[in-house]
Each structure stands twice: as C-alpha cells, then as structure tokens.
N, C-alpha and C positions, 0 to 999 in steps of 0.2 A: 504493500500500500504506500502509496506518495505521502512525502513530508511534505506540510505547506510551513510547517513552521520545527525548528531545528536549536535547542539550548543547549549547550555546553559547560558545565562546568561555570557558569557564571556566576561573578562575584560583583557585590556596588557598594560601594560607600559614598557615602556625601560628607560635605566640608569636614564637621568633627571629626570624619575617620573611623566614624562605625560602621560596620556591615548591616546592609540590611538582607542582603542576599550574601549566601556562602555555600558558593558551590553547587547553584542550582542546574538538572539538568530536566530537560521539559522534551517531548514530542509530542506534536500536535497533527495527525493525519487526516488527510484528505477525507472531509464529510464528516467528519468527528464532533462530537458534543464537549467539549473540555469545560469541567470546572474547577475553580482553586480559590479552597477553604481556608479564613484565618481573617482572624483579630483587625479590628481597625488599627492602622498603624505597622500594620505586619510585613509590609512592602509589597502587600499586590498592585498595588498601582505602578508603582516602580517598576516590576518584571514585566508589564503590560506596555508601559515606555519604551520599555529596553524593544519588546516585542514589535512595537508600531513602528520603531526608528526613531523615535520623539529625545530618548536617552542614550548613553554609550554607557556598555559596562566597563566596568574597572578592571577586570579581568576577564576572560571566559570569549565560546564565540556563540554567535549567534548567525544561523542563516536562516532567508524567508523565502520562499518559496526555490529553495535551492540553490539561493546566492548565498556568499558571505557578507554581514551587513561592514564589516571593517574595511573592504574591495567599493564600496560606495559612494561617491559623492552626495551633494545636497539636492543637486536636483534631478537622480537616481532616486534617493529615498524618496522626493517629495513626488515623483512620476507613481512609484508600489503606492505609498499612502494613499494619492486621491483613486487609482485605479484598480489595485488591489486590495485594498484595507476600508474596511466600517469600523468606523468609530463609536460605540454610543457609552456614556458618560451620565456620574452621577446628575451632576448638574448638565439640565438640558438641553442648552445652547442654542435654542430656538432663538428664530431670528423676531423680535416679539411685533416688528412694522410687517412682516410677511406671513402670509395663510400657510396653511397647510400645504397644499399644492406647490406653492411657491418654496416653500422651506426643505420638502423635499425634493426639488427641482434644483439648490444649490450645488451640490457636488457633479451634477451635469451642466450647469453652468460654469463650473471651475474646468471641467475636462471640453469647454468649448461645443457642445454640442447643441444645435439645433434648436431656437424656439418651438417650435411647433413638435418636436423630437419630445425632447423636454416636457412638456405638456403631458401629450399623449402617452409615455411612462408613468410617469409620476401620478397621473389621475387611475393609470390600468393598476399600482400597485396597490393605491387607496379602495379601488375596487373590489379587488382579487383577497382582501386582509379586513372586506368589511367597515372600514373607516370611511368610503363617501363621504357620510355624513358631516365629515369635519373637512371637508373638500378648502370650502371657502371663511373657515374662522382660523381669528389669530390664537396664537397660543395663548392668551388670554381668557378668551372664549370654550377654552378645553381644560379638563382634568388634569391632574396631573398625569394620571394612566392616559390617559386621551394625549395628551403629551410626549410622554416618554414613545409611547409605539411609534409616531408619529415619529420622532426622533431614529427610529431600527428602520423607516423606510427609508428616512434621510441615508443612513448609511448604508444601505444595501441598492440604493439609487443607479448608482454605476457598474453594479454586478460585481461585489467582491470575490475574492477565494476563502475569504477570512473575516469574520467580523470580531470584534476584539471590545468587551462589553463590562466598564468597571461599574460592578454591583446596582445595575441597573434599577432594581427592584426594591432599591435601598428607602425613598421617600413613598413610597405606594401601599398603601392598605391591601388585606390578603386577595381580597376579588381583583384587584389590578396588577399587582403582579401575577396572578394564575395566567391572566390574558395576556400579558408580557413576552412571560415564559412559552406560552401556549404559541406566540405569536413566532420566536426565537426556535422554536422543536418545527412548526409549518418552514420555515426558510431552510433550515440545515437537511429536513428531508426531503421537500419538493423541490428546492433551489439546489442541492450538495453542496451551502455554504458551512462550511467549517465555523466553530463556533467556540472562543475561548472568555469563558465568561469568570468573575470572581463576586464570592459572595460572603458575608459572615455568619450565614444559616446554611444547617448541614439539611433543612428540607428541601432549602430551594435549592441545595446543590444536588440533590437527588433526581432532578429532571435529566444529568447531563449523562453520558455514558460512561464516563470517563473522572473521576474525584481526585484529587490533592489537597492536600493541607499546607499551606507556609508558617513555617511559628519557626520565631529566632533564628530569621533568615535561611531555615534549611525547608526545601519541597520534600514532600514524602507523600508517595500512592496510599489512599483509602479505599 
C-alpha cells in the first residue's frame, strides 16, 4: 500500500530547548483513517506542522507523498499545501464577509481556477454532503457545526490526497461532531482521501482505523 505521508525518527524543540517530539515515527497510507491521541499541549499540532510543511523538525525526516520535505523549497511546499493538502483547524478561519459557497471556493481561487469552474464544485460539494442549505449564509448565519463542515469542504475543495484535521470536533456539542466525523469517514471512503486527524477523546478517536497516543513527546500504536 502507498505512503502519502512518511515520519522518521522525528525530533522538535522550540526556543527553551524542550522536546516536544522524541523520536516520532508515523505512516500514514493511502485511504487510511489516522488518529493521534493526547493531552492539550502534547504537541499534536506540532507533528501536524511538521506534516503540512508549515514546520521543520529538529531532527528526523519526513516525506509526503514520497518526496523528502528537506529536498524542498518554499514554493514546492506551498504548490503540495494548496494542491495536495486540507487543512481544517480548531479555529475556523472562515472568511466571515464571504458565504459558504464563496469560502469554499477559496482554495480554487488560490490554484487559479475558473469562475464558473469554481462555482459549479463548490455548490456540487454543498450538494453531495447535504449543506445546500447554507449555500448563500455567512459564517455568521451558521452553527458552529454548520461551520466547521463547511470549513472540511473548504479543504477538500481542490481534491486532496490528505486532509490533515487539528481536533476538529474540539468546540462542537456531541450531535455536531457525530456529523463532522460522519462527514470526514463519507470523504476518506467515497473520495480515498486519506485522513490524519488529532483529538483529546479516545471516543472520537474510535471512528478512525488507525489510533496513537502522543504523551511526552513519544507516538505509541493503540
């Protein structure tokens, strides 16, 4: 089975010189469900960084989709980011002067594609995931749940190989994350997008096929 994503031995410290990672090693396969367990603070976001290109580790290597990311310039990473990689993030980064439609229509905006292109995805994905209804409101006018999804089309907009999902589910009441998650398990099997998501609930990590735990910067299989 294909690696879309490849850790090594990765180690990070920040300024002080603490580890937050020691020695992590991760694979993440093609169509795969991935989740990784562990404490606010625990450095899932970090090893999510390192993963997106966003970070460099300290040590260790890291390839994506079967480059090495140390072999890469900036505008190599930032090409995989917007055309490889979904982003979705605690905080939801919705654009709050643009609709639904419109907000996931940005990441095909950045890849230069097509008005009317543009359109016509962005409304088939609102379609296809049951959201219509938030076609034309601003993020305002939505849930947070009504929000967040809204935010998984935004990044799966450009057809990832990877979406890459810090604790999505984190501000959402149980009915809104179920749909979330429900929404995240539709993409990774009808799409084969590969799915590496982190959470601090070992329920919600129970959807994924695949567990880990990070605590005191060491990864370990559950």
């Amino acid at each position: 089975m294909l690696e879309v994503v490849s850790v090594q031995a990765v180690w990070k410290s920040h300024v002080d010189e603490k580890y937050v990672l020691k020695g992590v090693d991760l694979a993440v396969n093609e169509g795969s469900f991935v989740m990784i367990m562990g404490r606010s603070g625990a450095g899932k976001t970090t090893l999510l960084k390192i993963i997106g290109l966003l970070e460099k580790p300290t040590k260790g290597e890291v390839k994506i989709f079967g480059m090495n990311a140390s072999n890469l310039n900036d505008d190599q990473k930032a090409r995989i980011r917007l055309e490889g990689l979904g982003f979705v993030f605690q905080s939801l980064n919705l654009i709050p002067h643009l609709t639904a439609v419109e907000n996931i229509e940005v990441p095909m905006w950045l890849k230069k594609v097509e008005p009317r292109e543009r359109r016509r995805r962005a409304t088939e994905l609102l379609e296809r995931f049951n959201l219509i209804h938030l076609k034309e409101r601003l993020p305002s006018q939505m849930s947070l749940g009504e929000q967040q999804r809204v935010a998984v089309l935004r990044a799966v907009a450009n057809g990832p190989k990877l979406i890459l999902a810090d604790e999505p589910a984190a501000h959402l009441d149980d009915e809104s994350a179920s749909q979330l998650y429900g929404l995240l398990k539709e993409l990774n099997k009808s799409a084969k997008t590969s799915i590496l998501a982190t959470t601090t609930s070992e329920e919600e990590a129970s959807v994924a096929d695949s567990r880990f735990l990070l605590s005191h910067g060491v990864l370990t299989k559950v």
